[in-house]
Steps between C-alpha positions, in 0.01 A plus 500: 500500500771724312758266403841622228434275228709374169317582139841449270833628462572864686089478537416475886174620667302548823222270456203464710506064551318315734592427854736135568344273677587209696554176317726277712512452844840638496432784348482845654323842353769795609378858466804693317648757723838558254600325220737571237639537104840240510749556179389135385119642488682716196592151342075451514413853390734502246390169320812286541337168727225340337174357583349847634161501423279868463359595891764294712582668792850595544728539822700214720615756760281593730376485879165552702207383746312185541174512457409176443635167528425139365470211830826403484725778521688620818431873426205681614306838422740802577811346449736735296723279292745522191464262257782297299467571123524094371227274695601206625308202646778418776445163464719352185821351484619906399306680758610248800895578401434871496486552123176656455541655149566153372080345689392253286108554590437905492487514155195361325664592166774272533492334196558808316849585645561157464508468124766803487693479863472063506372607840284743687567753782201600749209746388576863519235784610422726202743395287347279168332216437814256470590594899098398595326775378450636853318861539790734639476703811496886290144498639264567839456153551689191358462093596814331637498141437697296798446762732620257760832500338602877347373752649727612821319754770656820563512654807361867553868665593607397132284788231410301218716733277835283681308212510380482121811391350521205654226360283775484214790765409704458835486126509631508138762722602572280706536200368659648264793608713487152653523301167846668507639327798637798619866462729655795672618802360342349094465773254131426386403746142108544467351553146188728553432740752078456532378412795596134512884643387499678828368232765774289351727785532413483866472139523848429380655755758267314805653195375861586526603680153784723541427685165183528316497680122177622393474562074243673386384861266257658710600789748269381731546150533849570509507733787266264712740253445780721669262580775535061508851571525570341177756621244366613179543507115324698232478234206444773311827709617768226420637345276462127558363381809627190550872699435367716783476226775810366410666838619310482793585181654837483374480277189344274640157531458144486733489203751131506394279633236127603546281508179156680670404658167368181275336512200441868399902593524589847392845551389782734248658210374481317140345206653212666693421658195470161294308381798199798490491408119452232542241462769298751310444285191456195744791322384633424863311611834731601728806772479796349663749766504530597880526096545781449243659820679482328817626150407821661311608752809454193773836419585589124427320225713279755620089558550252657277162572658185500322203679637406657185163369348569268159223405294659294245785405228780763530734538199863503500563396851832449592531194627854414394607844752269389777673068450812627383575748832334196765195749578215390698145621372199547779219599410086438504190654703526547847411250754372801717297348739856341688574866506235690662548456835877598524420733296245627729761533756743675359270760444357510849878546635519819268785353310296568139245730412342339196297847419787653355453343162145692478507804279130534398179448735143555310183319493401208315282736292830614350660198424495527067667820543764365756584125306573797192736731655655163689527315176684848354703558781364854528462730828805318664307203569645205701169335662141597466273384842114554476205511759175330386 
């Protein structure tokens, strides 16, 4: 089968690999109907989490057809489901209270996060060895393990262009918005305005925000936002941001801060540029300046959100702001499964249209091409869906 595979840093190829099989009696074989490129797949492509090895497959969003199942699974063959991007068994002490990123048995690689977390989260599909080592669904055909557990069916109203996204970015969203413990009328500002930016754009309104400000550089982004109703600001147009959402909200500052950029931060100021230095000779592997942006403009005793992907010591973090103001800091992968469903709902009800984050559809044939001009930010690109 044709399968979009890692080779090293900015090197990704359509491999011919051979077909997944079933190896578990939980496991299910889905045939890929739409999958998709995700802004942390840029963290993979652009060599910044370890343990990738040459010829992994890459891809944790992504949704299909049974065509196979192990003997005990409740699925069958035909059933069109959306899978979760982190596997979870369902039966730990996490996955029983709901916290599926945090399953103690999906991740046969455990012992590696381990030694540099003290603990492990659950396996990931298609994203490095230290999350499992799991083959990622940027293929025809990919294996779910604890197919009894993830995978939710889809019903044939829903195309799988609305349904997709429930397999990770509009979970994350939000959670993200719902880490902030959103009351009435909040002000929530939103750092980053991909395509997980804008479901928590639209999460924090569903959940009661009065205001939501959307920061970001790119034209694009920024006018999708507005379509989200969100109020925007240029980074690159003002002076000082966090100077900026003090004149909004009256001195005062956010009720809430989202952070859905992580680990690849762009930014104008002195500090971003320390940070890209930095992470370029491989003194520090993450660029922190959206976070620190966040963490000073949250008004005191407020919320910062997390979704962004971290991948491991940050430098100058200010932790004396974030202690010193009586902030609360979220963060950590999704526990999407819990989400799903509702999820589901809301977009049966018409409330969200989740396709409005897509800005490129091509085949899987011309994924290399597409995980470049994403990576770039070229062509106006927000999110990049492909068809086995």
């Amino acid at each position: 089968m044709k399968a979009v595979c890692w080779h090293g840093k900015q090197d990704v190829r359509v491999d011919n690999v051979s077909e997944p099989k079933i190896t578990n009696p939980r496991d299910v074989i889905i045939r890929i109907t739409l999958t998709a490129v995700c802004g942390s797949d840029l963290h993979l492509y652009n060599g910044f989490i370890p343990s990738m090895k040459s010829g992994d497959i890459l891809g944790h969003e992504f949704m299909g057809e049974v065509v196979e199942v192990g003997t005990e699974n409740g699925l069958k063959q035909g059933d069109r489901v959306v899978v979760p991007f982190a596997l979870a068994c369902g039966n730990c002490y996490f996955c029983r209270k709901g916290l599926t990123a945090a399953c103690d048995n999906s991740n046969p690689n455990a012992d590696m996060l381990e030694k540099k977390d003290g603990y492990a989260s659950s396996g990931l599909f298609g994203y490095s060895h230290i999350y499992g080592g799991y083959a990622g669904g940027q293929a025809e055909y990919v294996r779910v393990p604890y197919g009894d557990v993830g995978p939710l069916k889809i019903p044939e109203s829903i195309p799988d262009e609305q349904a997709l996204f429930l397999s990770d970015i509009f979970p994350t969203g939000y959670m993200a918005a719902e880490n902030c413990n959103i009351q009435g009328g909040d002000v929530v500002a939103i750092w980053g305005c991909g395509s997980v930016g804008q479901f928590a754009i639209r999460s924090a309104f569903m959940l009661g925000a009065g205001r939501v400000v959307a920061i970001d550089r790119f034209p694009e982004r920024l006018a999708l936002a507005r379509k989200g109703n969100a109020e925007t600001i240029n980074y690159e147009e003002v002076d000082d941001v966090v100077e900026e959402l003090k004149e909004l909200t009256g001195g005062i500052g956010p009720d809430s801060c989202i952070d859905a950029v992580g680990l690849e931060a762009h930014g104008n100021s002195a500090d971003a540029y320390y940070d890209r230095a930095k992470q370029m000779t491989g003194l520090t592997t993450d660029r922190l300046s959206a976070l620190r942006q966040a963490i000073k403009a949250c008004r005191k005793c407020g919320t910062v959100s997390i979704p962004g992907v971290y991948g491991g010591f940050v430098d100058k973090m200010p932790m004396g702001t974030a202690f010193g103001k009586g902030l609360t800091l979220k963060m950590g992968q999704t526990h999407v499964h819990r989400y799903m469903a509702p999820l589901l709902k809301e977009i049966e009800s018409s409330k969200i249209d989740p396709s409005v984050v897509i800005s490129h559809r091509i085949n899987l044939s011309d994924a290399p091409q597409a995980y470049e001009v994403f990576s770039n930010k070229e062509d106006h690109c927000i999110k990049v869906v492909m068809r086995p």
